[in-house]
RODO-2510 file (C-alpha; in nm, 4 decimals, decimal comma):
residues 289
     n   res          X          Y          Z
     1     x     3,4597     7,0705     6,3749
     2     x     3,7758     6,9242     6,2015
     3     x     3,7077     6,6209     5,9396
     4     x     3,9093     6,3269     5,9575
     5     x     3,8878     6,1666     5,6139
     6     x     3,9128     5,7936     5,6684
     7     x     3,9871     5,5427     5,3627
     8     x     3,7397     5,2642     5,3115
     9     x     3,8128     5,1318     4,9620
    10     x     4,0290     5,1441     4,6799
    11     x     4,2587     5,2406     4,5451
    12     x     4,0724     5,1725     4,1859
    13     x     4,1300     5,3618     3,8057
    14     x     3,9113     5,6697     3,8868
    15     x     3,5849     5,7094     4,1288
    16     x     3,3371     5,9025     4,0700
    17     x     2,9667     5,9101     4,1290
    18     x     2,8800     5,8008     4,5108
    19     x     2,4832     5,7632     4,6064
    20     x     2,3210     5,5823     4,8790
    21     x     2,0987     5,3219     4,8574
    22     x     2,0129     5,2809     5,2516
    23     x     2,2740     5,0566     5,3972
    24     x     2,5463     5,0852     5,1545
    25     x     2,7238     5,3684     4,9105
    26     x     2,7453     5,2650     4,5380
    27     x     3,0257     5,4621     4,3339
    28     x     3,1624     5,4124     4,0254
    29     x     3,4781     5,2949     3,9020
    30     x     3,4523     5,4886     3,5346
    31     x     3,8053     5,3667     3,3045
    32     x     3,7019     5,0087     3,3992
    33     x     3,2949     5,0528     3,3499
    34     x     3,1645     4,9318     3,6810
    35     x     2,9735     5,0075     3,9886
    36     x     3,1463     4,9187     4,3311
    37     x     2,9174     4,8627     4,6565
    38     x     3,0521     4,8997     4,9449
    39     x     2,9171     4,7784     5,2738
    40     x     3,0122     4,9775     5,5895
    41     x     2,8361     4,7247     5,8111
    42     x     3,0804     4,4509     5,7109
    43     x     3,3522     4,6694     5,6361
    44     x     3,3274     4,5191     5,2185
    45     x     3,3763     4,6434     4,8505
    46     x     3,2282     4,3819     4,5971
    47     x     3,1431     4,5235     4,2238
    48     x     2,7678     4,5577     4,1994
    49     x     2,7472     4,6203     3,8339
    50     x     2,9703     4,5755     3,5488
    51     x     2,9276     4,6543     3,1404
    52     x     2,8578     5,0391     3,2236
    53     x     2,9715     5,2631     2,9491
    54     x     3,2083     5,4628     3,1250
    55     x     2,9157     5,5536     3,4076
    56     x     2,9962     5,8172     3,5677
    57     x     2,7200     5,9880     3,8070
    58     x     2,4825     5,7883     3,9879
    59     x     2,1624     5,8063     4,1264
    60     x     1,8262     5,6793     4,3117
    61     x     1,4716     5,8483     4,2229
    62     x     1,2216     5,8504     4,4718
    63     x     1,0980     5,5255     4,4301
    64     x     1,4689     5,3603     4,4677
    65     x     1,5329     5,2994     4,1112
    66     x     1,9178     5,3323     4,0043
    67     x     1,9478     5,5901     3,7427
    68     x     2,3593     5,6686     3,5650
    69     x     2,4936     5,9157     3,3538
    70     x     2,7032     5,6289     3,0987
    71     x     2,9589     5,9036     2,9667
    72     x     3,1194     5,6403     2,7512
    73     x     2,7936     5,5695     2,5984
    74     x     2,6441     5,8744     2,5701
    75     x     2,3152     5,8082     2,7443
    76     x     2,1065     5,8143     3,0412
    77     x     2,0241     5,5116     3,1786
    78     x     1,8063     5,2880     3,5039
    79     x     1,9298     4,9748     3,6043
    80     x     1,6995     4,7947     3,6671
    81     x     1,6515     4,4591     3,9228
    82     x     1,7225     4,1977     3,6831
    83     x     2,0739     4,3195     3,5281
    84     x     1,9717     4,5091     3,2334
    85     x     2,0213     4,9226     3,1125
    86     x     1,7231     5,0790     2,9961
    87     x     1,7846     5,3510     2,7848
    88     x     1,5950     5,7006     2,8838
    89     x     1,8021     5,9548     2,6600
    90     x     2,0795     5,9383     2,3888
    91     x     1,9696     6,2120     2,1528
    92     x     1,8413     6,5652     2,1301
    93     x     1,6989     6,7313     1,8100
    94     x     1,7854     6,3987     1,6464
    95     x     2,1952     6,4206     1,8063
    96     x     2,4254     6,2123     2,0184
    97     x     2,4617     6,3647     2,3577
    98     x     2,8045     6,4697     2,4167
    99     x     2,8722     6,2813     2,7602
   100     x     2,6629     6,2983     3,0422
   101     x     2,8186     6,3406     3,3647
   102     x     2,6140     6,3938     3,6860
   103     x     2,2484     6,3844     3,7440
   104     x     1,9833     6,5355     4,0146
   105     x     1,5964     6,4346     4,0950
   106     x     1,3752     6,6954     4,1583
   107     x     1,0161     6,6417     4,3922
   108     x     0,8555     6,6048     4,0821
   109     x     1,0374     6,3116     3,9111
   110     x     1,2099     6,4940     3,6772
   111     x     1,5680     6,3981     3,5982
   112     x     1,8502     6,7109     3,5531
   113     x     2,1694     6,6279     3,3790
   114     x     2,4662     6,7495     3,2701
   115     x     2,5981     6,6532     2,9206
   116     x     2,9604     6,8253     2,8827
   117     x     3,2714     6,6549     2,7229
   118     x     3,5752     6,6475     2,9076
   119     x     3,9373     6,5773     2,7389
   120     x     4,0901     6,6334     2,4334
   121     x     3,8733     6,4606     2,2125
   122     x     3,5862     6,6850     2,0654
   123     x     3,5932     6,5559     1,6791
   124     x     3,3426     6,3182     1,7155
   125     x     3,0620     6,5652     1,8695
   126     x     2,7545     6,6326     1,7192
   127     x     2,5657     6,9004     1,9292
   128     x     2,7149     7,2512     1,9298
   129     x     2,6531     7,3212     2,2772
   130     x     2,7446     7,1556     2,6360
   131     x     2,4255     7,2156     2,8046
   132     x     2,2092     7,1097     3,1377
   133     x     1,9092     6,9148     3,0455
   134     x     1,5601     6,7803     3,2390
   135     x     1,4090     6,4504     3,1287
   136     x     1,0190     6,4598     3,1797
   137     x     0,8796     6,1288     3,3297
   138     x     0,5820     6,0337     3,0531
   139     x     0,2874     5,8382     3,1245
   140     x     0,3613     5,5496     2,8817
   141     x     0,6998     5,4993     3,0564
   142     x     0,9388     5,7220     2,8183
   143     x     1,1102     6,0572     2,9133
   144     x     1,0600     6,3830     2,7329
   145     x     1,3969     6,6057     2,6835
   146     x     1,4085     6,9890     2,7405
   147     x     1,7464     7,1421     2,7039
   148     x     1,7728     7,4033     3,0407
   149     x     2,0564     7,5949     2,9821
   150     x     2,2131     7,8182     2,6567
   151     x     2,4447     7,9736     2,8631
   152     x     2,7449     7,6985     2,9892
   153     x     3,0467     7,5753     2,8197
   154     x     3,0726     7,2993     3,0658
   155     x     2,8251     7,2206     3,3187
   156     x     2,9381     6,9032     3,5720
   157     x     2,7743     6,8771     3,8997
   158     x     2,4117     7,0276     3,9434
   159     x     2,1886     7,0090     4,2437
   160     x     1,8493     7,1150     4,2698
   161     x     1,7545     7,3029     4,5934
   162     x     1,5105     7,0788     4,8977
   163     x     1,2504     7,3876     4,8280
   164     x     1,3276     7,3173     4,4659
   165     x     1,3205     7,6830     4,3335
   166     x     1,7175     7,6652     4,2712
   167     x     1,9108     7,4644     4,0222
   168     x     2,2754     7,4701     4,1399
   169     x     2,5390     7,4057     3,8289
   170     x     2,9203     7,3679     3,8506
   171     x     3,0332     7,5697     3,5234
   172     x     3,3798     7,4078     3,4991
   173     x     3,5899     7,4941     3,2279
   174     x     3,9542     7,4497     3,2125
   175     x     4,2183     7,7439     3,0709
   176     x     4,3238     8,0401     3,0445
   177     x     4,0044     8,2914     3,0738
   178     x     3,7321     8,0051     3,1119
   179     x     3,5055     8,0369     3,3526
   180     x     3,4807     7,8109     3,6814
   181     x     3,2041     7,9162     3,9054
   182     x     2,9183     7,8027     4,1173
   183     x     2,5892     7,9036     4,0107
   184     x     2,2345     7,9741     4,1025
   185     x     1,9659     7,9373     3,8509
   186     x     1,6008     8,0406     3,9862
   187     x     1,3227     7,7543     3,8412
   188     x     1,0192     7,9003     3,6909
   189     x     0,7148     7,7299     3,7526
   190     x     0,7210     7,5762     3,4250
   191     x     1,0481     7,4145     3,4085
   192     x     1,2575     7,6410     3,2345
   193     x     1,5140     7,8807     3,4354
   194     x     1,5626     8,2420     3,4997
   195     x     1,9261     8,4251     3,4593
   196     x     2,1731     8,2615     3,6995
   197     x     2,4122     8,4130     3,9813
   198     x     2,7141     8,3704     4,0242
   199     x     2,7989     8,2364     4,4275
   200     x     3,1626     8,1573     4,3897
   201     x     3,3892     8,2557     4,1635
   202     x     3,7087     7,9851     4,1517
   203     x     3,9244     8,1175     3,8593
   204     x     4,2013     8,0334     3,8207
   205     x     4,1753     7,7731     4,0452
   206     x     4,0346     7,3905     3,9915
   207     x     3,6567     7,4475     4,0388
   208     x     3,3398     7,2486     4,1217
   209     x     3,3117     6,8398     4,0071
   210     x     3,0481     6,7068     4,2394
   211     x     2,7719     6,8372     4,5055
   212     x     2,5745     6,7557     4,7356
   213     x     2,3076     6,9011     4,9991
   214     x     2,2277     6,8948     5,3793
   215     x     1,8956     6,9459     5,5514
   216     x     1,9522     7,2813     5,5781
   217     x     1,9667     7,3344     5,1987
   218     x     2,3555     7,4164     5,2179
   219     x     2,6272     7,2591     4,9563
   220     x     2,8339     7,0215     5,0306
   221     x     3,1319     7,0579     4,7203
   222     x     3,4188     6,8887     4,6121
   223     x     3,6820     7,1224     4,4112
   224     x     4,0393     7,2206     4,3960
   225     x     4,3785     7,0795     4,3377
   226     x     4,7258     7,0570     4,4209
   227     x     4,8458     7,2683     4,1007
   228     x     4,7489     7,5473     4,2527
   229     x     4,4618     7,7879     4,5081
   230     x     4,3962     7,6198     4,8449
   231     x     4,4658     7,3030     4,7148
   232     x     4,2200     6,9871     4,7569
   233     x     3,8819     7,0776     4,9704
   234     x     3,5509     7,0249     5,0436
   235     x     3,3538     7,3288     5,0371
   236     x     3,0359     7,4138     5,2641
   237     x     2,8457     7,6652     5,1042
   238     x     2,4706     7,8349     5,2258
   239     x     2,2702     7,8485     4,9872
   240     x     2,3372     8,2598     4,8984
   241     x     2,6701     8,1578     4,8641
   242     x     2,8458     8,2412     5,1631
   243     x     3,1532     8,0020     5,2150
   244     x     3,0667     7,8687     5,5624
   245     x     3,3622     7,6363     5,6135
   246     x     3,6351     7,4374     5,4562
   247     x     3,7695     7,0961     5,5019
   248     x     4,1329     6,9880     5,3443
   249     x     4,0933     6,6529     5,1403
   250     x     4,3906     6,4263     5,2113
   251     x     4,4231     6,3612     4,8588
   252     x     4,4255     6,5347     4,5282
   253     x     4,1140     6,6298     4,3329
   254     x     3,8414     6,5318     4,4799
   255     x     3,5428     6,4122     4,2579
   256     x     3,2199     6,3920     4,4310
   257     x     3,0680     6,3178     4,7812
   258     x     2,7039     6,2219     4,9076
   259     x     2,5818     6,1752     5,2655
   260     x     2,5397     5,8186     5,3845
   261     x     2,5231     5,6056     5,7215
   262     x     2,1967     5,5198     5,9418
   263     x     2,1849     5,9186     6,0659
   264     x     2,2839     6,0509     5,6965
   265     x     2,5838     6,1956     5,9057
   266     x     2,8604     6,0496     5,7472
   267     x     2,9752     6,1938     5,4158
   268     x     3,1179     5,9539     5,1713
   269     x     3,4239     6,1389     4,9464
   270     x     3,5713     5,9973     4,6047
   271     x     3,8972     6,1304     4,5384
   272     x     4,2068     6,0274     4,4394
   273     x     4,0731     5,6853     4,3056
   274     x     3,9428     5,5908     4,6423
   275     x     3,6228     5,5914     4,8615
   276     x     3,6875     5,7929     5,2035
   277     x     3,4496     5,8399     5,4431
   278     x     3,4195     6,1245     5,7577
   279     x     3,2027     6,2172     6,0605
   280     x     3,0310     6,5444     6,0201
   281     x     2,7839     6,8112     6,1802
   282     x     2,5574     6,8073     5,9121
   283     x     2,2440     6,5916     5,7941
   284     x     2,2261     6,4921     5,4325
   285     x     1,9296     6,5941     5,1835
   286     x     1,8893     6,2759     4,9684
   287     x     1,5725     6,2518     4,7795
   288     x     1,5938     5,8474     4,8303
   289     x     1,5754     5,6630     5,0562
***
């Protein structure tokens, strides 16, 4: 089946981030700090939220609460109903995160995140390390932080599997010898993670930014460029890693994608500043709604 990429917003700075909230896909719009809505009912893009930090990945929890990655800010934050950001995480071991960047729910509650730092500017850092974290839900409302991973330079989108024993990372790091790779991290019972694998291997080429799932537990992926490789695609992965199919993106890099639409059928695509949406064969995996 061939996807026909249609465009149904934008063009705006730079998208990122698209989740859906059960009738419409949020995404944001990250050099001008705000969260667009838009409506495929009425065919409409109005800004939902504004004042964001820089938010970059987006998601719901189980319960339908609005959770962001606020790379500018360097924090994890839920929106909640009444307009305000409630701050879950902005430290570890006493540190500024570096930048989080994309987010996943597990069945549990827990809250996965990747915290790299993209671009030129590193001086102001204060963690040694780009890293995948987990923010435990506590009973008196906070969130505990566990760092997951000592062994990525720059993590960026991260699923966890619907039987929940993988946690899929983009390692995505840019130059000459850096790795860029999908890979597969077996979760222990307690949290922590085993030694990864390595399902696809994109050096030299523009790797991984965003994922998402489908039903049948195989990724959905956004990755490659014009400069060079196969050029701007969506990947579809099974879960061992096989590449199952590919589907051109009209435009170049492509960002991130999620499943949307009554039928979770249609996959929503931001790339090249825009919101595009296609038909597909697949079912998405969302953990809300």
């Amino acid at each position: 089946m061939s996807w026909e990429f249609e465009l149904v917003a934008g063009p705006f700075d730079f998208t990122e981030g698209p989740a859906w909230d059960g009738a419409s896909v949020l995404f944001t719009d990250i050099p001008n700090s705000r969260i667009m809505r838009h409506d495929p009912g009425a065919g409409e893009c109005t800004e939902f939220w504004k004042d964001t930090n820089e938010a970059n990945g987006l998601m719901f929890d189980q319960d339908g609460r609005l959770f962001a990655c606020e790379g500018g800010g360097r924090r994890m934050v839920h929106y909640d109903s009444v307009g305000s950001a409630a701050v879950i995480a902005d430290t570890f071991e006493g540190k500024r995160l570096n930048s989080p960047n994309d987010l996943a729910f597990d069945a549990q509650g827990r809250l996965w995140f990747t915290d790299p730092r993209y671009g030129d500017r590193t001086d102001d850092l204060e963690l040694d390390h780009q890293s995948v974290f987990r923010l435990d839900p506590q009973a008196d409302g906070s969130w505990e932080i566990m760092r997951v991973t000592h062994d990525v330079t720059k993590p960026n989108g991260l699923l966890i599997s619907p039987d929940q024993k993988w946690l899929y990372v983009a390692q995505s790091e840019y130059g000459e010898g850096k790795k860029r790779e999908l890979r597969a991290y077996p979760v222990n019972a307690d949290g922590t993670v085993g030694e990864h694998a390595v399902l696809h291997n994109f050096y030299p080429h523009r790797g991984i930014d965003g994922m998402c799932l489908d039903t049948d537990g195989n990724i959905i992926a956004t990755a490659g460029w014009q400069r060079s490789g196969p050029g701007p695609m969506i990947y579809v992965f099974a879960p061992n890693g096989r590449v199952l199919a590919t589907h051109p993106v009209p435009v170049d890099r492509p960002t991130n994608c999620t499943f949307g639409d009554a039928d979770l059928r249609s996959l929503y695509l931001t790339a090249g500043a825009c919101l595009f949406r296609t038909r597909t064969e697949h079912t998405g995996y969302l953990i809300y709604p």
